[in-house]
PDB file of the backbone (N, CA, C, O) and the ligand in Angstrom, with CONECT records:
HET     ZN  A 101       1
ATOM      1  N   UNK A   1      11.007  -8.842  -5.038  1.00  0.00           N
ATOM      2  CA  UNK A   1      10.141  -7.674  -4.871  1.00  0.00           C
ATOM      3  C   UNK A   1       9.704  -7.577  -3.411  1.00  0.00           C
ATOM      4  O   UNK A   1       9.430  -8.493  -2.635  1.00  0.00           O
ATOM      5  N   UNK A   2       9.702  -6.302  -3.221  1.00  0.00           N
ATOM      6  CA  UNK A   2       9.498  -5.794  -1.331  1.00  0.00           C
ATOM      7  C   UNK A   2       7.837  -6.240  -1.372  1.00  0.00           C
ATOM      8  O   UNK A   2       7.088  -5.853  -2.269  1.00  0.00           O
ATOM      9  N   UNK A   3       7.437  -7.042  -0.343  1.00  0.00           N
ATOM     10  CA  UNK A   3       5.744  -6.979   0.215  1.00  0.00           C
ATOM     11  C   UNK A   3       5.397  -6.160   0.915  1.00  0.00           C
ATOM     12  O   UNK A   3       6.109  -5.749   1.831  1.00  0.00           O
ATOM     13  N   UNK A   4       4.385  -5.776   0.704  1.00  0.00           N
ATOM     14  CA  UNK A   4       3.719  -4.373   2.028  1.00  0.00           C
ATOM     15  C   UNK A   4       3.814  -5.071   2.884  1.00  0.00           C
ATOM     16  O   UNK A   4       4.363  -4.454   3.798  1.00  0.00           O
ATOM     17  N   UNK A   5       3.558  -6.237   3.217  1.00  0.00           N
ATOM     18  CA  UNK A   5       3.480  -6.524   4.604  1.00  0.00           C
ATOM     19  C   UNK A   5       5.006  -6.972   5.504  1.00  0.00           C
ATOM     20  O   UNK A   5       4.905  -7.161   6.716  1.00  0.00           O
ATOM     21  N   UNK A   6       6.035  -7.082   4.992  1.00  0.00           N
ATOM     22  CA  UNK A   6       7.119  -7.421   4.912  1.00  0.00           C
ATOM     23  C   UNK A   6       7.620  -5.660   5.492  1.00  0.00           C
ATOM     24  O   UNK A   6       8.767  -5.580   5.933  1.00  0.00           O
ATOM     25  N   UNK A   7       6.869  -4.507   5.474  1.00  0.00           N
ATOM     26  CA  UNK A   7       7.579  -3.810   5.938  1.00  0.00           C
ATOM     27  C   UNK A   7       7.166  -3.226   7.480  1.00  0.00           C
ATOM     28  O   UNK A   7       7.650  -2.240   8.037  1.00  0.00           O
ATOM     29  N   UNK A   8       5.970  -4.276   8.066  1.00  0.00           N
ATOM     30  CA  UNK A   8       5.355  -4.027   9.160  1.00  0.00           C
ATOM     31  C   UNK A   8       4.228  -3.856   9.249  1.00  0.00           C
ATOM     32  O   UNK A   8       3.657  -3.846   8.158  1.00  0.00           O
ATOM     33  N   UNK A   9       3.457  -3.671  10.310  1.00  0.00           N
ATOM     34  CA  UNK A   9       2.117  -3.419  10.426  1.00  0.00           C
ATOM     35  C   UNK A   9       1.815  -1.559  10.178  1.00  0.00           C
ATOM     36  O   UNK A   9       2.550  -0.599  10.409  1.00  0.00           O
ATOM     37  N   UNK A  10       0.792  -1.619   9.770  1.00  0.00           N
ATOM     38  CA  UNK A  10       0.502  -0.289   8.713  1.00  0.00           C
ATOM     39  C   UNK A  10       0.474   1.100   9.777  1.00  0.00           C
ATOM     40  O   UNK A  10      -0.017   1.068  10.906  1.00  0.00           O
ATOM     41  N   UNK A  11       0.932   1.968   9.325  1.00  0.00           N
ATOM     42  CA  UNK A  11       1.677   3.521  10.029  1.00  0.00           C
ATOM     43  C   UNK A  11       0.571   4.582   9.434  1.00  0.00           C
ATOM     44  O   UNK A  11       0.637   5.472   8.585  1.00  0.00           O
ATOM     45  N   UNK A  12      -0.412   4.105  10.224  1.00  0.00           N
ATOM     46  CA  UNK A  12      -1.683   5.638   9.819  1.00  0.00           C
ATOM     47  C   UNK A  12      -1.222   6.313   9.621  1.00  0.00           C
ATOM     48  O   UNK A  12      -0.381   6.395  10.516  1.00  0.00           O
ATOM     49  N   UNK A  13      -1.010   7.491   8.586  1.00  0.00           N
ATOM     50  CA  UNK A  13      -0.852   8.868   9.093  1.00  0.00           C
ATOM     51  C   UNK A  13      -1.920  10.198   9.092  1.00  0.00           C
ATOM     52  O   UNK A  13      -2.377   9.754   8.039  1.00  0.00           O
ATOM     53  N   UNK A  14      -2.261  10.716   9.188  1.00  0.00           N
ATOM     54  CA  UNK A  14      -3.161  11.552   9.543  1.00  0.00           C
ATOM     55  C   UNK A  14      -2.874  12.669   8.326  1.00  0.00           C
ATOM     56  O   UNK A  14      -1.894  12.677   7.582  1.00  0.00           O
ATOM     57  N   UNK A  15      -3.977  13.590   8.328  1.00  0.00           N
ATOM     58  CA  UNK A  15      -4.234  14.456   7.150  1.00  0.00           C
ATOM     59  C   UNK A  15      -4.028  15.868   7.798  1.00  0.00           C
ATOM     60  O   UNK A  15      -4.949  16.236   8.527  1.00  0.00           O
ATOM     61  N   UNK A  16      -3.146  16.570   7.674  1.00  0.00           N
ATOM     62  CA  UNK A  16      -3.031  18.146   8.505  1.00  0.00           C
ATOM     63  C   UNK A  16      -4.230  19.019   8.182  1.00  0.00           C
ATOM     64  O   UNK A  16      -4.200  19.396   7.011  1.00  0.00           O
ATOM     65  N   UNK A  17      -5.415  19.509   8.964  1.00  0.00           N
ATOM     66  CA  UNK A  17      -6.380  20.043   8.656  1.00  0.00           C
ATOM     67  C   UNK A  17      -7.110  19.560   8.560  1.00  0.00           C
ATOM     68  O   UNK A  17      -8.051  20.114   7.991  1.00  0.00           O
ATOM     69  N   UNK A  18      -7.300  17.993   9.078  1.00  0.00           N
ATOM     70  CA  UNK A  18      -8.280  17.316   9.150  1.00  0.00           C
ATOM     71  C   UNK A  18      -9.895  16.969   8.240  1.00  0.00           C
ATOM     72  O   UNK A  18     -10.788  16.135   8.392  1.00  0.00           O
ATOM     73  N   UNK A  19      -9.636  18.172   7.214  1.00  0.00           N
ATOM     74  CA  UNK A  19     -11.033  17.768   6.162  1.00  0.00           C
ATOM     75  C   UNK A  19     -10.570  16.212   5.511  1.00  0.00           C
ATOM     76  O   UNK A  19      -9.519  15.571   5.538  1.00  0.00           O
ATOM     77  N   UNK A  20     -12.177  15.931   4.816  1.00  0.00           N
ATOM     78  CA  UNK A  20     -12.616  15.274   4.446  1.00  0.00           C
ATOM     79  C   UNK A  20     -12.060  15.649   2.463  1.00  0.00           C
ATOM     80  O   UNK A  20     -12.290  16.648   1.782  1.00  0.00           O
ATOM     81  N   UNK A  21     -11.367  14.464   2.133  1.00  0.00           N
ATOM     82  CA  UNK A  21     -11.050  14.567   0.873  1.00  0.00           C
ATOM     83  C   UNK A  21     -11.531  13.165   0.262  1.00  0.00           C
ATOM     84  O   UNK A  21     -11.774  12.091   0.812  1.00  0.00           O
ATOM     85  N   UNK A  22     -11.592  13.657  -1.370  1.00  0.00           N
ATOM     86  CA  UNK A  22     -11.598  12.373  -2.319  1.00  0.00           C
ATOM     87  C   UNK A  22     -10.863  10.928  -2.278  1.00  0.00           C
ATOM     88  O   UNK A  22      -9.663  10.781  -2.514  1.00  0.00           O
ATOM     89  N   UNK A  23     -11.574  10.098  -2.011  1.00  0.00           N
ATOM     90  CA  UNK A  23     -10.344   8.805  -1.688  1.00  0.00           C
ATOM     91  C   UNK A  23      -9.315   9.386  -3.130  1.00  0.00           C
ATOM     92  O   UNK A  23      -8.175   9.737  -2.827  1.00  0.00           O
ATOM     93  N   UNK A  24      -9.592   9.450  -4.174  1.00  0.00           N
ATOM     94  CA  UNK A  24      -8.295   9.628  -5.485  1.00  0.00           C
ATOM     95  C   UNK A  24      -7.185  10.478  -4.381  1.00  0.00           C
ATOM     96  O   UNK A  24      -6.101   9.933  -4.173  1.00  0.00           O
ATOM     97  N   UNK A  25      -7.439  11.590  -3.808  1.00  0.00           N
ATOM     98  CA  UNK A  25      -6.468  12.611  -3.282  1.00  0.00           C
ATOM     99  C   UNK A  25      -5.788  11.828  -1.710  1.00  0.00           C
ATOM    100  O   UNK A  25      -5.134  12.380  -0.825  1.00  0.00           O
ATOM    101  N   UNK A  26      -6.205  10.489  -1.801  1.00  0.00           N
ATOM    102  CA  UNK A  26      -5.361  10.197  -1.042  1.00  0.00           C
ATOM    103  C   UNK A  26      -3.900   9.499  -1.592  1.00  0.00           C
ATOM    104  O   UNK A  26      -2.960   9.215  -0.850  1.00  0.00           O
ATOM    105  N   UNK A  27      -3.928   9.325  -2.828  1.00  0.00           N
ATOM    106  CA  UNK A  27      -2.896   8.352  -3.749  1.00  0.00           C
ATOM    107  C   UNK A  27      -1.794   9.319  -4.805  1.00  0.00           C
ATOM    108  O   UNK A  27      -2.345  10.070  -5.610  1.00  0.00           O
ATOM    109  N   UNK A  28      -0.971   9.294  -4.788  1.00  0.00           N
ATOM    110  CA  UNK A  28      -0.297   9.587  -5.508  1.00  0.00           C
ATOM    111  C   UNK A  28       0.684   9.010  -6.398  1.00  0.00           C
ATOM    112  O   UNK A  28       1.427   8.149  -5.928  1.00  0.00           O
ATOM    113  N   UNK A  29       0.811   9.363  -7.665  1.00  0.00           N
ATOM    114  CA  UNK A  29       1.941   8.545  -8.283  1.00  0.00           C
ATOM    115  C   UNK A  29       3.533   8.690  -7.930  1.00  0.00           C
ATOM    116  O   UNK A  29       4.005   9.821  -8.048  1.00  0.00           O
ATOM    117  N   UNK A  30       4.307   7.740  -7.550  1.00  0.00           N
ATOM    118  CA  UNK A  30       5.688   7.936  -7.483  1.00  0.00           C
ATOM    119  C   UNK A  30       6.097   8.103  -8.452  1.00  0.00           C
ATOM    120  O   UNK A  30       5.910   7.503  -9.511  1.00  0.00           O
ATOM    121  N   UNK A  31       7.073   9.441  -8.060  1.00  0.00           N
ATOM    122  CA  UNK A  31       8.265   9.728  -9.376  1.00  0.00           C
ATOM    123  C   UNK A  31       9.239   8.652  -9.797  1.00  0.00           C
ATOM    124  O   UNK A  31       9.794   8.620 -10.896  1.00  0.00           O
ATOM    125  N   UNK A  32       9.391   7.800  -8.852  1.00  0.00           N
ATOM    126  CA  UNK A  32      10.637   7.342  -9.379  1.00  0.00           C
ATOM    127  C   UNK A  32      10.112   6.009 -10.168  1.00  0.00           C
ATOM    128  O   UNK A  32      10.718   5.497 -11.109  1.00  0.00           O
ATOM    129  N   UNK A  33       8.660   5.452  -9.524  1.00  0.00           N
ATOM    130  CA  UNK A  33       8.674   3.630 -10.368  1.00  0.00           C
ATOM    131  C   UNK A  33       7.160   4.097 -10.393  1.00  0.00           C
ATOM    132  O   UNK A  33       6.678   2.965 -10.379  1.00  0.00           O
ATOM    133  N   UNK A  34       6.213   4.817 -10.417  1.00  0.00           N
ATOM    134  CA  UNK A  34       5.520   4.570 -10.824  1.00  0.00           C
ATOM    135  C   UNK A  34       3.991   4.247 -10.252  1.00  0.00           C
ATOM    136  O   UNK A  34       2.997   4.067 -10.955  1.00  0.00           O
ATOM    137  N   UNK A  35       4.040   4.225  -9.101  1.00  0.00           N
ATOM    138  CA  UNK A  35       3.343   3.107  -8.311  1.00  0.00           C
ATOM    139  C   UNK A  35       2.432   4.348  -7.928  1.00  0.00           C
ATOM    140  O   UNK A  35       2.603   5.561  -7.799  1.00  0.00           O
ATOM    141  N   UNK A  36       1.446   3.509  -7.817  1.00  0.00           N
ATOM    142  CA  UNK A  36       0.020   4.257  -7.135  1.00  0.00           C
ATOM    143  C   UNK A  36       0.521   4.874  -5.568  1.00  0.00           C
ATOM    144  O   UNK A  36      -0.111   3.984  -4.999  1.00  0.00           O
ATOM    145  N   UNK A  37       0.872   5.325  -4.896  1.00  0.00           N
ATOM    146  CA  UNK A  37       0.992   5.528  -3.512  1.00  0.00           C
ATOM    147  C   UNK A  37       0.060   5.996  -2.039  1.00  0.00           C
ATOM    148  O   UNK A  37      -0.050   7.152  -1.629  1.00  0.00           O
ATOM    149  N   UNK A  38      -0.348   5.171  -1.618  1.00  0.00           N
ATOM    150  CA  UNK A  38      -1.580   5.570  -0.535  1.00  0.00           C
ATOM    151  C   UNK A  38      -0.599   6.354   0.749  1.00  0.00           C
ATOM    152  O   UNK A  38       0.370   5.854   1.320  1.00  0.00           O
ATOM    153  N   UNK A  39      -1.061   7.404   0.923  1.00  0.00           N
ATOM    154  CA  UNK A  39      -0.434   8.834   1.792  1.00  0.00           C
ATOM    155  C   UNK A  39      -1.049   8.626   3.164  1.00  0.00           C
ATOM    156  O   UNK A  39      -0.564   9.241   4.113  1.00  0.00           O
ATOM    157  N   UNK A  40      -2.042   7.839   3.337  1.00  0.00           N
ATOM    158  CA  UNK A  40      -3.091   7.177   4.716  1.00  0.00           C
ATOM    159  C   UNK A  40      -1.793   6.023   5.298  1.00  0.00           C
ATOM    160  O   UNK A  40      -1.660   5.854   6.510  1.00  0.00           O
ATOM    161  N   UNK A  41      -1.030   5.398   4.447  1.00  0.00           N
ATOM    162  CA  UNK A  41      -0.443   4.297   4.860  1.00  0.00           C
ATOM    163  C   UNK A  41       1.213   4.638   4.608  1.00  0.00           C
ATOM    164  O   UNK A  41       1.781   4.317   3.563  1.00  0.00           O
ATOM    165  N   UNK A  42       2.030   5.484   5.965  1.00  0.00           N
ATOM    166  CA  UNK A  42       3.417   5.935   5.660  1.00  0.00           C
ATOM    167  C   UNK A  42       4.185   5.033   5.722  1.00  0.00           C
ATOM    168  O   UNK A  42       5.325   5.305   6.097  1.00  0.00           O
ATOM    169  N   UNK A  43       3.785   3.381   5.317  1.00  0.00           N
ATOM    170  CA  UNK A  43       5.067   1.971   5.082  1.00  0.00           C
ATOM    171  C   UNK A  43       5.483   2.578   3.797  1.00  0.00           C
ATOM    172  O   UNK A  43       6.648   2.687   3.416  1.00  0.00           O
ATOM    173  N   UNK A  44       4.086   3.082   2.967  1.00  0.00           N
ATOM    174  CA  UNK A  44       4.181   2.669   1.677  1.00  0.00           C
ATOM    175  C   UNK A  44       5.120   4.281   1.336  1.00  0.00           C
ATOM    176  O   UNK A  44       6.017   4.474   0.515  1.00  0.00           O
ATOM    177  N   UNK A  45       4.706   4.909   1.977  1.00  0.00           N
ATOM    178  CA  UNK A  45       5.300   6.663   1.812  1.00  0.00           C
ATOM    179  C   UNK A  45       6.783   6.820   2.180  1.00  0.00           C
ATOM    180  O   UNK A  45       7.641   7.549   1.682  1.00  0.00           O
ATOM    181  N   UNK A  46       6.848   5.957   3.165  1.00  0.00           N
ATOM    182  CA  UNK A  46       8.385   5.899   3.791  1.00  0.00           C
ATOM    183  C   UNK A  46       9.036   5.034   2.840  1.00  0.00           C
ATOM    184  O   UNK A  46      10.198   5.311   2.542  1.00  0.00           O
ATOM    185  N   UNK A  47       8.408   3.898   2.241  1.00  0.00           N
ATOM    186  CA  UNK A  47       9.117   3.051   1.244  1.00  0.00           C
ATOM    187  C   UNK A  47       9.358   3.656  -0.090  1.00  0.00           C
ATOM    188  O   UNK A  47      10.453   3.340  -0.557  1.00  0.00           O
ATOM    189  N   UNK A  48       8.470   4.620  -1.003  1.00  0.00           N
ATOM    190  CA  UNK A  48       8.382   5.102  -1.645  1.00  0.00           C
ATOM    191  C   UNK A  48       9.904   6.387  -2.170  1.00  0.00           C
ATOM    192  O   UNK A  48      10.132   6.852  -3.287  1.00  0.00           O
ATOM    193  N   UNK A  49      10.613   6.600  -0.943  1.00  0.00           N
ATOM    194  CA  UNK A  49      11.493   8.051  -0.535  1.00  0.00           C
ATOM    195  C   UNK A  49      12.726   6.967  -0.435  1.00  0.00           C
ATOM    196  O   UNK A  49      13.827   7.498  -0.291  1.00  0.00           O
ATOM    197  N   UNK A  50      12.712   5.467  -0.490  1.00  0.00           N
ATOM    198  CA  UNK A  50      13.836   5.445  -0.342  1.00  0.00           C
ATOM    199  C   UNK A  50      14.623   5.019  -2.347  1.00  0.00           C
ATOM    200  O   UNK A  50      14.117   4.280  -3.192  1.00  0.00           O
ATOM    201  N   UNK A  51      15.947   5.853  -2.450  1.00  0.00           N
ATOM    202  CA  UNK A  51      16.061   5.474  -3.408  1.00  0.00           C
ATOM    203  C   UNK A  51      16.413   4.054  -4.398  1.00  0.00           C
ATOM    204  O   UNK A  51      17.000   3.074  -3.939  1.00  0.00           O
ATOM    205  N   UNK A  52      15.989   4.146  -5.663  1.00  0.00           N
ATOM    206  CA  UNK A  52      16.440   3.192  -6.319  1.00  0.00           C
ATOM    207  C   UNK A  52      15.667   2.191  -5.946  1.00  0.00           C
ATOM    208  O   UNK A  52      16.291   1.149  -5.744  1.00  0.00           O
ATOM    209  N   UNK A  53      14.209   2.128  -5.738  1.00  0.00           N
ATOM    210  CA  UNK A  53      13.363   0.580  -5.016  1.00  0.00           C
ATOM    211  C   UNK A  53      12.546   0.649  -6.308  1.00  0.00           C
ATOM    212  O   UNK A  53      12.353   1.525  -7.151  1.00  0.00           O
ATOM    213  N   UNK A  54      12.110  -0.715  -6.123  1.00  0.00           N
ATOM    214  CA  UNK A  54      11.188  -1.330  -6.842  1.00  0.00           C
ATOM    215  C   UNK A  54       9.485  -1.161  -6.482  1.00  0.00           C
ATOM    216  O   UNK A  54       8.923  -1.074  -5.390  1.00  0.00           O
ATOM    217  N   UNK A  55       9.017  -1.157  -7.666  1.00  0.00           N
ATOM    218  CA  UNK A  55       7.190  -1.168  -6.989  1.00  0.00           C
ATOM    219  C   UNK A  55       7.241  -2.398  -5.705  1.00  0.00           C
ATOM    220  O   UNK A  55       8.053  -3.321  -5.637  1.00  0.00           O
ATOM    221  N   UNK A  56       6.100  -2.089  -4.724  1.00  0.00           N
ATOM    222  CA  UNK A  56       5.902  -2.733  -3.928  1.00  0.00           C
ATOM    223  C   UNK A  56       4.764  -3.742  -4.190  1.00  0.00           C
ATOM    224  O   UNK A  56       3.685  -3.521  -4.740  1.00  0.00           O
ATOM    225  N   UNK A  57       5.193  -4.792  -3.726  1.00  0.00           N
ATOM    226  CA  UNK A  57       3.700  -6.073  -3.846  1.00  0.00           C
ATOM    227  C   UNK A  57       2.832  -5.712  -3.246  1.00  0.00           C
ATOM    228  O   UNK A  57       3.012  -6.106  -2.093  1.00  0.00           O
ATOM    229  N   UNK A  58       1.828  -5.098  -3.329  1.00  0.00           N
ATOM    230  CA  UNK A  58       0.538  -4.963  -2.228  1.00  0.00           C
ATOM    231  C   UNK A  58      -0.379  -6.160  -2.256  1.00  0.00           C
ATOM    232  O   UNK A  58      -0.404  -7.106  -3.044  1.00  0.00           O
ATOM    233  N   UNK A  59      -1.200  -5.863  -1.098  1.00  0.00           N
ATOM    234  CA  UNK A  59      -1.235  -6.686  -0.116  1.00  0.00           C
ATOM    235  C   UNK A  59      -2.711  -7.626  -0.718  1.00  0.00           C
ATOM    236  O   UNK A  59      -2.977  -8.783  -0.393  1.00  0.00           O
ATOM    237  N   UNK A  60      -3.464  -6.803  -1.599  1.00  0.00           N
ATOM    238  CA  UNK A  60      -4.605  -6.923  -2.529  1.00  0.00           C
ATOM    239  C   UNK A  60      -3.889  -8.081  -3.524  1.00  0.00           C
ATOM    240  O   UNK A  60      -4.485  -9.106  -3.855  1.00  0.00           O
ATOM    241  N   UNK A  61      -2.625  -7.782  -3.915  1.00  0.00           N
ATOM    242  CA  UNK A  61      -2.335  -8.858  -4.798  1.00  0.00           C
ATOM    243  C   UNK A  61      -1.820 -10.762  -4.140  1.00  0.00           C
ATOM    244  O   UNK A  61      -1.223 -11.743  -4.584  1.00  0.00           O
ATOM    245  N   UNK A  62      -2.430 -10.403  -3.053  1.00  0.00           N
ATOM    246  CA  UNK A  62      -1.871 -12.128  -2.411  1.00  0.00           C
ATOM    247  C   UNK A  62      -3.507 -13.004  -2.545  1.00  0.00           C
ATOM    248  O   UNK A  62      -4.677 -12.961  -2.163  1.00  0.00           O
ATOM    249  N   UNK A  63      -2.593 -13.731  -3.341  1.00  0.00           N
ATOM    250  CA  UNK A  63      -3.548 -15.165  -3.649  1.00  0.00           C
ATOM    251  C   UNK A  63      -3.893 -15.542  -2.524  1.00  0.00           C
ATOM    252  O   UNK A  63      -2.962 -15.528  -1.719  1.00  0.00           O
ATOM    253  N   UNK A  64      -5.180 -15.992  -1.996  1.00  0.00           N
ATOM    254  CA  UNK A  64      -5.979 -16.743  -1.455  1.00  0.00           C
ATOM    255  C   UNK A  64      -6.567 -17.849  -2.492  1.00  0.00           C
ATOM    256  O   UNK A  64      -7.237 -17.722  -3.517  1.00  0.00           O
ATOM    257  N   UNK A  65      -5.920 -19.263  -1.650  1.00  0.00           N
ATOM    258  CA  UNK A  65      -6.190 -20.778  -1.870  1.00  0.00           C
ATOM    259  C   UNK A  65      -7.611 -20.536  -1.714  1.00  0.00           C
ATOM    260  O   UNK A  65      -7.820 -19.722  -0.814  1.00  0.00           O
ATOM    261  N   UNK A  66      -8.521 -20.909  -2.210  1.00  0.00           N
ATOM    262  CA  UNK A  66      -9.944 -21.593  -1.294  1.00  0.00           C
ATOM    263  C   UNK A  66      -9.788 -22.729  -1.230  1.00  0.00           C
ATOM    264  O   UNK A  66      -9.190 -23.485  -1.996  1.00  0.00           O
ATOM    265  N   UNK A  67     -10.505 -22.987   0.020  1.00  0.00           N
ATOM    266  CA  UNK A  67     -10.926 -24.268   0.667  1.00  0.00           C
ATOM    267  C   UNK A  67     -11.936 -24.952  -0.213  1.00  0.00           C
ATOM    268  O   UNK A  67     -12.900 -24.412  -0.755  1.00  0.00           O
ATOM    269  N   UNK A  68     -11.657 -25.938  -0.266  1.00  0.00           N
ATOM    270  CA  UNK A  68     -12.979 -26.595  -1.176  1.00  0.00           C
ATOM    271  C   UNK A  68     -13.976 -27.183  -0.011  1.00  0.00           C
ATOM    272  O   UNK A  68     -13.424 -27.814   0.890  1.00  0.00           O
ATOM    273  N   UNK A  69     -15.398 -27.027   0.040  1.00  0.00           N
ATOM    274  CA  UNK A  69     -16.160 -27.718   1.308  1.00  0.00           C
ATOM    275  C   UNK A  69     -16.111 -29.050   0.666  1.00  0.00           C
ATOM    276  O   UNK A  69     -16.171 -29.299  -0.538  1.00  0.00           O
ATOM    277  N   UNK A  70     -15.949 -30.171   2.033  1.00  0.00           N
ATOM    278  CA  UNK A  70     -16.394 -31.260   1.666  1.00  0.00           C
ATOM    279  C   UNK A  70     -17.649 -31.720   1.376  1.00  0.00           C
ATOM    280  O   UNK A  70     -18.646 -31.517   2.068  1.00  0.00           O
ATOM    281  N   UNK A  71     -17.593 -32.477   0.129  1.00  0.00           N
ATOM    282  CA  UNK A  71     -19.081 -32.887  -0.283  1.00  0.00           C
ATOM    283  C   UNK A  71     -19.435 -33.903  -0.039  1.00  0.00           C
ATOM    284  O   UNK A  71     -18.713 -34.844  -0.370  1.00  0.00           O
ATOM    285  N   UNK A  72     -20.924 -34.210   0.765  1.00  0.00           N
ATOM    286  CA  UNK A  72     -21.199 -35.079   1.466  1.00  0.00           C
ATOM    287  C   UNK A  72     -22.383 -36.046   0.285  1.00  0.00           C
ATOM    288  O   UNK A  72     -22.919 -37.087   0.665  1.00  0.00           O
TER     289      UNK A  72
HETATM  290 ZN    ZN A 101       8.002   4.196  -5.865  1.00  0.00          ZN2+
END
């Protein structure tokens, strides 16, 4: 499975008309797999258009180990 971060550092893209919208109206569902799609971030928009791909791992889903503090 493709990682968001695996496709580079993130490609703002800007909103034509510049208002202020609902974070929901920034996401859209892909036709082809499904996937939530953020339209602010064109890795995921450009990844989204290419055919025949798989949902993407986002970046929310990477495990963080914790550190355990040492106990004194
Ligand atoms: Zn997709």
């Amino acid at each position: 499975m493709t990682k968001l971060p695996d496709l580079g550092p993130p490609i703002p893209g800007k909103l034509h008309g510049g208002d202020l919208i609902r974070e929901d109206d920034h996401f859209y569902n892909c036709p082809s797999c499904g996937q939530r799609v953020d339209q602010r971030d064109l890795r995921q928009v450009f990844y989204h258009e290419t055919p025949g791909h798989e949902p993407l791992e986002l970046e929310e889903n990477v495990k963080v180990i914790p550190f355990r503090r040492p106990s004194k």
